[in-house]
Structures are given as structure tokens and as C-alpha cells.
N, C-alpha and C positions, 0 to 999 in steps of 0.2 A: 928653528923658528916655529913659534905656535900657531893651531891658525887659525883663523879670524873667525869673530862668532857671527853665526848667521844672522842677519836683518828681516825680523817682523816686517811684513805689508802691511800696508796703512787698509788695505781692499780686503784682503785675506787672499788677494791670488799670486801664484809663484809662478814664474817661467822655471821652469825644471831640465835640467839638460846634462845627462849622461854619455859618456866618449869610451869606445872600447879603448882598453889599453894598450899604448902605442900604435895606435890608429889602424888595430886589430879590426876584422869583422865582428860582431855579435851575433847576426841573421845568415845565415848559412840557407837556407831556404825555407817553405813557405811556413812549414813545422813547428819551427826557432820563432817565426812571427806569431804564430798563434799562441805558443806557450808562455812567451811574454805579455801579449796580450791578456791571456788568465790571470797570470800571475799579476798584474796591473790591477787588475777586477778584482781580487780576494785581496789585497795589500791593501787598497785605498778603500775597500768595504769593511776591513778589519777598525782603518782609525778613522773611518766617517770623513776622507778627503774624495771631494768629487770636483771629476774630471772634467774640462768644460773643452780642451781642443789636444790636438796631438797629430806627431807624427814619427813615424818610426823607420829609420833611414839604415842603410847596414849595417854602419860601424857607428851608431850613434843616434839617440834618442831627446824626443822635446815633448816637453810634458807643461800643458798650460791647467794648473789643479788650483785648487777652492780649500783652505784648511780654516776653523775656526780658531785654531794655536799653532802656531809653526812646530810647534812638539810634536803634534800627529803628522805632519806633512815627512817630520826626521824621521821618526819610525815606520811609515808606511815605505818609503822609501830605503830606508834600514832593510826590510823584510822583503822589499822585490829585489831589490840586487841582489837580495841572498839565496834568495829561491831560485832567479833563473842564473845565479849560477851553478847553484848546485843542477840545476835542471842540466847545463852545458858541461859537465863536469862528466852527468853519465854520456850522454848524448857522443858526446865527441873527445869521454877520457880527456878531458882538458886538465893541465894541472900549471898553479901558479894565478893570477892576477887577469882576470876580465876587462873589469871596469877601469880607468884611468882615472884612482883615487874616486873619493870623494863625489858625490853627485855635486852641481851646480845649479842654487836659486836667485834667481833674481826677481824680488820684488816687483811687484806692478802698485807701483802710489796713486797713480790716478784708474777709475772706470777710463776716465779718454782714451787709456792707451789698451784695453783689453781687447782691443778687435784691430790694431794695429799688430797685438803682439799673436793673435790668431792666425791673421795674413802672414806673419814672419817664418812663423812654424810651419802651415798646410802651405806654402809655395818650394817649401824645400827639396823636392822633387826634381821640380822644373828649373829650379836653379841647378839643382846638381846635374839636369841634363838625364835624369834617367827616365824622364817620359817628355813628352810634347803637349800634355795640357795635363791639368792637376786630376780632372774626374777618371784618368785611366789607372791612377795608386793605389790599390788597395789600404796601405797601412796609412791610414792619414786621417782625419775626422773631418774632411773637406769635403767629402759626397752627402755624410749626414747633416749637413747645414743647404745645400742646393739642391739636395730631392728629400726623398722620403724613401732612400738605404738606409736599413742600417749597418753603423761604423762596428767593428771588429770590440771596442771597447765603448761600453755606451757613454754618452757624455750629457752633461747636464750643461744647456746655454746660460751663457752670460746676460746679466739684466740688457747691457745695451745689444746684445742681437733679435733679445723678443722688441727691442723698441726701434727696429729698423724698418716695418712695416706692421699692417694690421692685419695680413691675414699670412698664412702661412707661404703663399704662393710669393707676395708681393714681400716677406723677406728672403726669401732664397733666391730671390734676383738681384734683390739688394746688396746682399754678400758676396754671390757670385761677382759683380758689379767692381764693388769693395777692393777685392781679394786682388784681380786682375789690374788694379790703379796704382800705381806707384806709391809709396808711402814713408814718412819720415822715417821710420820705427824702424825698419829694414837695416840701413846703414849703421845706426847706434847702436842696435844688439849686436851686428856683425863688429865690430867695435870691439865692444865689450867682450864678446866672446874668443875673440883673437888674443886678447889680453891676460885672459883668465886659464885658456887650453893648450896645449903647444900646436893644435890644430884648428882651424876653422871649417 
């Protein structure tokens, strides 16, 4: 079975979501985070896709990116998977298959849903129980939106987070705010992504 061609966004932004294979680690410690982190940075600087939130969990990756053609978005991401695996290759003599298949995009149609789909990624943490509030994660781009850290991979905000207040203070309360409030978006990507991975 062939498989399916990937769906242009109507926004140009992509929910982006890679699985170690067979619900493998990927991040081995803090090392493994940083070198993905690079490798994210020179990938998406190579085809002019910018990052706007993210989160980077052990065994599996969320990538909320900006592409002007979904061609650059496949090769930018073509070029990180290939790089940090060759990176885990030396690293840890790894031999055989990382990634489980194929990355995963899903389209964002509406701006509505681009900071629903921000909240889904930076709370991934505190769902999985590996901390007790989202600001103690390092690999997340949840700190660079409520203060003025910066995040491990720099990101460029979405139109509706600069239009959630007027000064800088008065949106990073607002998100913070946001982030913490239950939200539709949540459930349907979990959804979706149960359906698409043998793992959620």
C-alpha cells in the first residue's frame, strides 16, 4: 500500500511529530537534547522553515514550523532525521532504524487553532508526569513565551501570540493563562495521533 501524499496547510503551519522506533528512546541525556536541538537549527535554516513552538519528549518529538511550500518543510525534515541519526549512530554505535517511519504532519487550516495547537505540544510534559508544572522543562519552547529565556531552539511567534496583549509582559500572562486552561484541541490531536502511531 502506497502512502498518502501529504496535505498543504491552508496557514503554512505544520504540527510536526516524530516517534522513536518501537517506542525506542531517542534522548539518552542532556547531550542527545542539545544535538537535536542544533540539528533542528541548521535543517530549518537550510530551507527557510521557522519554528514557532516545540517540544522534545524522550522517545518522541513535536514540532509546530512555518513552511512557505510544504517541499521545504519535507526536506528540512528529510535532513534532521538524517543527521541526528547519524549523530546516534556514532554516539551510541546504534545500527538499524531510529525513527518509526516517516515523520508526521498535520496541517493547521485555521490561525484559531495555532495556539490551541501550541498548548498541546508545551503541556506534554506535565501530561506525561515528568514534571509538576511546564516552567521546570528545559526542552519545550513554553519558558520562551512566559518570560524572556531563551528556548534551546529559537522560535519565531505566531501572528495570534503577538496579538494576545500589547506589551510583552501582558502577553506572557496571557499564554501562561491560555496554556494552563483546558482546551478543545487537546482531545483531537490525541485522537488523531493514536490513529496514525502504534503509540500515543
Amino acid at each position: 500500500m502506497g502512502r498518502h501524499p501529504r496535505r498543504p496547510s491552508e496557514t503554512g503551519y505544520y504540527h510536526v511529530v516524530t516517534r522513536g522506533n518501537r517506542r525506542q528512546t531517542v534522548f539518552h541525556q542532556a547531550a542527545d537534547y542539545t544535538a537535536y536541538c542544533e540539528v533542528v537549527r541548521a535543517a530549518y535554516a537550510t530551507y527557510a522553515v521557522r519554528l514557532a513552538h516545540f517540544c522534545l519528549m524522550p522517545n518522541h518529538t513535536h514540532l509546530l514550523a512555518w513552511a512557505a511550500e510544504l517541499s521545504q518543510l519535507s526536506q528540512a525534515m528529510h535532513q534532521l532525521q538524517r543527521r541526528y541519526w547519524f549523530y546516534m549512530r556514532r554516539q551510541y554505535r546504534l545500527t538499524g532504524h531510529l525513527w518509526q517511519g516517516r515523520y508526521h504532519s498535520f496541517p493547521i487550516e485555521s490561525e484559531a487553532y495555532l495556539l490551541e495547537a501550541a498548548r498541546y505540544i508545551e503541556r506534554n510534559p506535565l501530561e506525561a508526569k515528568l514534571v509538576t508544572t511546564l516552567a521546570e522543562y528545559p526542552w519545550s519552547s513554553y519558558t520562551a513565551y512566559i518570560s524572556d529565556r531563551r528556548p534551546p531552539i529559537p522560535v519565531t511567534p505566531t501572528p495570534l501570540y503577538a496579538g494576545l496583549g500589547p506589551t510583552p509582559s501582558k502577553r506572557r500572562e496571557a499564554y501562561r493563562v491560555f496554556v494552563d486552561t483546558p482546551q478543545p484541541y487537546d482531545r483531537s490531536m490525541r485522537q488523531k495521533l493514536q490513529r496514525v502511531t502504534t503509540y500515543a
